[in-house]
Rosetta silent file (secondary structure, phi, psi, omega in degrees, C-alpha in Angstrom):
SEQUENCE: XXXXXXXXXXXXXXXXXXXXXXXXXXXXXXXXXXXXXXXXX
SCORE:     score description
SCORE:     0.000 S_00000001
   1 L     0.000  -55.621  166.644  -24.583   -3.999  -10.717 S_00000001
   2 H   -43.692  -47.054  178.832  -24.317   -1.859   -7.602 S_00000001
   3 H   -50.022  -66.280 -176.883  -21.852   -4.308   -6.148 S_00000001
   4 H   -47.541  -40.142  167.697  -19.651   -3.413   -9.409 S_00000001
   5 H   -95.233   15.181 -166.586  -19.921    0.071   -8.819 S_00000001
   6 H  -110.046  -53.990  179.060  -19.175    0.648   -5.236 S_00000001
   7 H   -22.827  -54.445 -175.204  -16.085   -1.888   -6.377 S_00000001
   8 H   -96.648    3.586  145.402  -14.665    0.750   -9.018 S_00000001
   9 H   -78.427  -50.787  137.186  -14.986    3.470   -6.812 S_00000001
  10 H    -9.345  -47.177 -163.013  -12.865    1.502   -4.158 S_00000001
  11 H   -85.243  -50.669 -162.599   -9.987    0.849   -6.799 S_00000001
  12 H   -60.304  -24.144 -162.232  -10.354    4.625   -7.971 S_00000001
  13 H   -91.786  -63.831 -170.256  -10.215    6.220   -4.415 S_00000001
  14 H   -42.211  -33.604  179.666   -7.093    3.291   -3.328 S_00000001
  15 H   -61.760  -58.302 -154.902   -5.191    4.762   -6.900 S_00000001
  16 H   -74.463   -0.709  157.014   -5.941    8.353   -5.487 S_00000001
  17 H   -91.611  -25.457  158.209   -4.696    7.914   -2.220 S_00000001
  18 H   -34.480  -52.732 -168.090   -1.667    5.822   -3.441 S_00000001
  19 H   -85.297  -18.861  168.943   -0.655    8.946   -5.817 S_00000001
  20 H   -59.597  -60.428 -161.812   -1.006   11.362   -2.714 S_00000001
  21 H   -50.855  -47.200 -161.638    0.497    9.528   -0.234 S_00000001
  22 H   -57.109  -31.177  167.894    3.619    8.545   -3.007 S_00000001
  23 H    -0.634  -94.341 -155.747    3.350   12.552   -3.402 S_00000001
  24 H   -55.740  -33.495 -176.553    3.744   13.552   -0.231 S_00000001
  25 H   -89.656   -4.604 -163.097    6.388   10.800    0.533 S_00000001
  26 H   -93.174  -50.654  169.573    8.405   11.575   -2.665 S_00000001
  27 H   -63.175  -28.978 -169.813    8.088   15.995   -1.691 S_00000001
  28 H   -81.713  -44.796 -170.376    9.227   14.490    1.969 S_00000001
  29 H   -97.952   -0.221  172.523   12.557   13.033    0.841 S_00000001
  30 H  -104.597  -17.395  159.716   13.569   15.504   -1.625 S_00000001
  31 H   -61.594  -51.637  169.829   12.980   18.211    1.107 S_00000001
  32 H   -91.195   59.708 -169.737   15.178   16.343    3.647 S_00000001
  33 H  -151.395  -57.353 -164.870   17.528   15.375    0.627 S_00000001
  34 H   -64.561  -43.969 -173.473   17.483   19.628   -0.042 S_00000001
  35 H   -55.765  -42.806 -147.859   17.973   20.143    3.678 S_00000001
  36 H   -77.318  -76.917 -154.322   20.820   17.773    3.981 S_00000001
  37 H   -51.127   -9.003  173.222   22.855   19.201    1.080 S_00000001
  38 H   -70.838  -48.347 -162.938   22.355   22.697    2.437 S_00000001
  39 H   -63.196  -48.575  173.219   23.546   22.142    6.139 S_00000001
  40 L   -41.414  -36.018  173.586   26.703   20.545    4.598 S_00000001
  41 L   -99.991    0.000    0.000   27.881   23.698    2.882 S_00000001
């Protein structure tokens, strides 16, 4: 029973660091994607 819940904490913490990280890399390329088209004009 313990075993189950230390399991489904594990999945829940790997989802919440998945949706950060894809955040943070998703806010990273539309920043240098923002950057880019500025320097150009």
């Amino acid at each position: 029973m313990v075993i189950n819940f230390i399991d489904k904490i594990r999945e829940f913490w790997c989802l919440a660091l998945w949706d950060i990280y894809g955040f943070k890399l998703w806010f990273t390329l539309m920043i240098t994607f923002l950057g880019a088209t500025k320097n150009k004009k």
